[in-house]
C-alpha positions as CSV (number, residue, x, y, z in Angstrom):
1,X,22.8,323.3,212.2
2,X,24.5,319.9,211.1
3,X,24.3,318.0,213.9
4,X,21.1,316.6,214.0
5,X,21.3,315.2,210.8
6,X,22.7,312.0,209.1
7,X,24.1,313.4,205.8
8,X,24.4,316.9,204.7
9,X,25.1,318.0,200.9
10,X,26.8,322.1,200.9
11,X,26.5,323.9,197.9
12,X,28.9,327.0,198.0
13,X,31.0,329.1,196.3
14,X,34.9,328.1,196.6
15,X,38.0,330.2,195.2
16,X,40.5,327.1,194.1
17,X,41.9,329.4,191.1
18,X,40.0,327.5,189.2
19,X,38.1,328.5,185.3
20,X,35.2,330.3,186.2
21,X,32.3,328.2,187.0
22,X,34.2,325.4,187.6
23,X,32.2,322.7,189.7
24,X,34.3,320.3,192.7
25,X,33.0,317.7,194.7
26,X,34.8,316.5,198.3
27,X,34.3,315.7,201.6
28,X,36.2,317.8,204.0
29,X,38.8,315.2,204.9
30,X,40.2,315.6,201.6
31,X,41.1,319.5,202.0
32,X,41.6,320.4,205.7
33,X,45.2,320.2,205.3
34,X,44.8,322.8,202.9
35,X,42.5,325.4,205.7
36,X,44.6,327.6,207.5
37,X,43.8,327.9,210.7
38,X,44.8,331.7,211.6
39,X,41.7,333.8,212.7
40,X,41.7,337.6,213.2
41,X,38.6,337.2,215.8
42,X,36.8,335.2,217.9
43,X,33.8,335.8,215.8
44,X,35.2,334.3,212.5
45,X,33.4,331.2,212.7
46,X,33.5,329.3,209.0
47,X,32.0,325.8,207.8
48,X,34.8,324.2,208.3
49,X,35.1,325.4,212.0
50,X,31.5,324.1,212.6
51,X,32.5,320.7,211.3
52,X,35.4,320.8,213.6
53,X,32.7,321.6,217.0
54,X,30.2,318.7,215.1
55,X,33.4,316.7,215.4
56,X,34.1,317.3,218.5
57,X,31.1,316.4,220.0
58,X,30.4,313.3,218.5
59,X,27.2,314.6,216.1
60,X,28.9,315.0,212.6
61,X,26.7,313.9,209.7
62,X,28.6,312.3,206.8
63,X,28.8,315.3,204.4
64,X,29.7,316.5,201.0
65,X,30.7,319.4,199.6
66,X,29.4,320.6,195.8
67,X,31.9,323.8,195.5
68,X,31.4,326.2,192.5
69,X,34.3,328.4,191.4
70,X,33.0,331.9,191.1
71,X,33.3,334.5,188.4
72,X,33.4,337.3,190.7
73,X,33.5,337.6,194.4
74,X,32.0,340.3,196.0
75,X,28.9,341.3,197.7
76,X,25.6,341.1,196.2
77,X,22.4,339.5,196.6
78,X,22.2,338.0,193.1
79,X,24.1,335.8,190.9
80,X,26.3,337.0,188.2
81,X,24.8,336.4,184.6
82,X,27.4,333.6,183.6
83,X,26.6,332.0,187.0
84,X,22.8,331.9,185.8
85,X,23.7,330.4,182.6
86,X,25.6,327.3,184.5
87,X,23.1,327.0,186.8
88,X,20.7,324.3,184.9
89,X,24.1,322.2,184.7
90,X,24.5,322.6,188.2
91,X,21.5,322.0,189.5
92,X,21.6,318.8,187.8
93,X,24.8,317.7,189.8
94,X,23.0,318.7,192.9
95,X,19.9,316.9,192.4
96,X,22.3,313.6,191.5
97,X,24.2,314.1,194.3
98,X,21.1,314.4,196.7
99,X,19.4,311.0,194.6
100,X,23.3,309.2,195.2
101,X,23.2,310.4,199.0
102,X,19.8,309.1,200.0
103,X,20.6,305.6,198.3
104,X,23.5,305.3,200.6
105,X,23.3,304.4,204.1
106,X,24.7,306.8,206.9
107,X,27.9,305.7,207.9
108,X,27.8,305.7,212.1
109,X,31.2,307.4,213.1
110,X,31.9,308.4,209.3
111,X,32.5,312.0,210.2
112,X,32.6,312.0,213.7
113,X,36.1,310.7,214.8
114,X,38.9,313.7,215.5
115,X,40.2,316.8,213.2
């Protein structure tokens, strides 16, 4: 999914305790000492575990993470109304972001040494 790629930008929802709607950016260096690493299954793969295997193998684009602290987490297929009213806000990060990323030259290696 990543490795083919020089840079990738993640937008996700991140539970850091933080106010509702609440918007982080970081590179995944700066929080893997804070990922546990105890798995139930063999089948709990997670984003940080496929940076890990697009470490491993060489192919890790530099990447950036755009977390958003949610209001609510369960299941749905929709965003929560206060979510849709920080959206515009949000976007607008994102679309920085994506404009400060493709001014910036791919790092070789920037990403791709060990976890």
């Amino acid at each position: 999914m990543i490795q083919n790629h020089n840079k990738a930008l993640i937008i996700d929802a991140i539970d850091a305790g933080a106010q509702p709607g609440a918007v982080f950016r970081f590179q995944p260096a700066e929080i893997e000492c804070l990922l546990g690493e105890h798995k139930t299954s063999l089948h709990q793969v997670d984003l940080f575990d496929t940076i890990k295997i697009a470490r491993f193998t060489g192919k890790c684009p530099q990447i950036v993470i755009i977390g958003i602290q949610p209001f609510q987490i369960t299941w749905g297929l929709s965003l929560t109304p206060e979510m849709l009213e920080k959206l515009p806000g949000i976007l607008a990060l994102v679309k920085d972001e994506i404009e400060a990323m493709s001014l910036l030259p791919a790092e070789e290696g920037s990403e791709g040494s060990g976890y």
